[in-house]
C-alpha positions as CSV (number, residue, x, y, z in Angstrom):
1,X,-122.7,36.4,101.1
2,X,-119.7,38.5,99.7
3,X,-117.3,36.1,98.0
4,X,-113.2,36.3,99.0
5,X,-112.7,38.5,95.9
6,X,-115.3,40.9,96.7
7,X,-115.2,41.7,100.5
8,X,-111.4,42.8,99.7
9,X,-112.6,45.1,96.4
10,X,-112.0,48.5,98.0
11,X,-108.8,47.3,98.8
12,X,-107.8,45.6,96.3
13,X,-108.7,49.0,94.1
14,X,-106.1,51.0,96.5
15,X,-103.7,48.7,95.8
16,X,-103.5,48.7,92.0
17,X,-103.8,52.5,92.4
18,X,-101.3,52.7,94.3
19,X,-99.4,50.2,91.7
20,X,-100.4,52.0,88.8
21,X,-99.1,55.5,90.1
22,X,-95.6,53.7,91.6
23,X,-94.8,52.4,88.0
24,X,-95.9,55.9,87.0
25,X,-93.5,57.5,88.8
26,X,-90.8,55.4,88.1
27,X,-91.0,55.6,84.5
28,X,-90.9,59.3,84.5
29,X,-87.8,59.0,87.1
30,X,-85.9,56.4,85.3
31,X,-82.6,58.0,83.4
32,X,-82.4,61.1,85.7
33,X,-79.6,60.2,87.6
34,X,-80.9,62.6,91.1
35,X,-83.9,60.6,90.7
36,X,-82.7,56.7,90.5
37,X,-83.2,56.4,94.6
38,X,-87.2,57.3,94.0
39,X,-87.6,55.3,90.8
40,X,-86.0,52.0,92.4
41,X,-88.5,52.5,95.4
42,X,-91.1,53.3,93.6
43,X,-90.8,50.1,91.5
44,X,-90.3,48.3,94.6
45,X,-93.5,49.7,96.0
46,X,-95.3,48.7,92.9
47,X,-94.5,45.3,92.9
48,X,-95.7,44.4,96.6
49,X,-98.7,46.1,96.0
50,X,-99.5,44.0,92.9
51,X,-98.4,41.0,94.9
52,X,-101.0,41.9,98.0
53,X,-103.8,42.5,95.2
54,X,-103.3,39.1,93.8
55,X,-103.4,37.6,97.3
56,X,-106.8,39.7,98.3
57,X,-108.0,37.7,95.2
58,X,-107.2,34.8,96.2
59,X,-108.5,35.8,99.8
60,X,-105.2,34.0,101.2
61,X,-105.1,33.8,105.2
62,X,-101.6,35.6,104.8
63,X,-103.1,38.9,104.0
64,X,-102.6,40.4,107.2
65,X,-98.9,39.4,107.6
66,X,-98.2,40.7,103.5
67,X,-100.1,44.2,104.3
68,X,-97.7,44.9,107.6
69,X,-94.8,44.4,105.2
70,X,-96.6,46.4,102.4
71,X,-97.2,49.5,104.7
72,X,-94.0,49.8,105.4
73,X,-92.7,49.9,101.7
74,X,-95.7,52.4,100.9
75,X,-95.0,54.6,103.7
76,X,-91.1,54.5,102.6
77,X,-92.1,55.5,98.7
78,X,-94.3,57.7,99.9
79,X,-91.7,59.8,101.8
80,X,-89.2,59.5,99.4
81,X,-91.6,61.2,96.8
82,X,-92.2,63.4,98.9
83,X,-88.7,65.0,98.6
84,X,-89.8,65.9,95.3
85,X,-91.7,68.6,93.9
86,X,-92.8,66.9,90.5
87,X,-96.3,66.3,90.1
88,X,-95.7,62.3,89.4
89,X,-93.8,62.0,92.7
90,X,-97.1,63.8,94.4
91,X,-99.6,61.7,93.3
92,X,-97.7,58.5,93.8
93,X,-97.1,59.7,97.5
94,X,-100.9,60.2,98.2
95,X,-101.6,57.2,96.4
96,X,-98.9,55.7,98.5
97,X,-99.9,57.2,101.7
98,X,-103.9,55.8,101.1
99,X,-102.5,52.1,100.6
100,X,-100.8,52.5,104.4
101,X,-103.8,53.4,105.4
102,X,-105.9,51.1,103.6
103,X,-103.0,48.0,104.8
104,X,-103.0,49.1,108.4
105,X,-107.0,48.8,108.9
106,X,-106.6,45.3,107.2
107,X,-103.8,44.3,109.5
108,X,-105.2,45.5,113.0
109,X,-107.8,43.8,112.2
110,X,-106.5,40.8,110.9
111,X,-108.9,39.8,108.4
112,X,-108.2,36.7,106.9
């Protein structure tokens, strides 16, 4: 038997990656004045992610409900990076746009 922590590893993994390369971004956005809309989402975006790991290790029954909300932030930074042709914005949109997907299979299926 898988415990909480464990059946939720491959997603918890997308998460922090998609944290990791959010606060990534932002840091190399921060002080360009063009770029202040992308760094605040980003930072945005890296919070609820961190948030929705910590609650896939806890293996909390609101999981489902967090991840809908979480998509929707992911998908947001991800198009917003998208309007930029750095490589930090790149990354953080792929890794942005593999968390929506990774959030969407959790919440049509509603594990919890």
């Amino acid at each position: 038997m898988l415990l909480v922590h464990e059946e939720y590893q491959s997603s918890f993994d997308v998460a922090m990656y998609c944290a990791v390369e959010c606060e990534h971004c932002a840091e190399a956005c921060i002080g360009h004045a063009e770029m202040a809309q992308c760094a605040r989402t980003c930072l945005d975006c890296a919070e609820i992610c961190r948030t929705v790991a910590i609650y896939m290790v806890r293996g909390s029954r609101f999981i489902p409900h967090l991840v809908r909300a979480c998509a929707e932030i992911c998908e947001a930074c991800a198009k917003e990076c998208e309007k930029h042709d750095a490589e930090h914005c790149k990354k953080c949109a792929k890794a942005c746009r593999q968390a929506v997907e990774e959030y969407r299979k959790i919440a049509a299926v509603g594990v919890a």
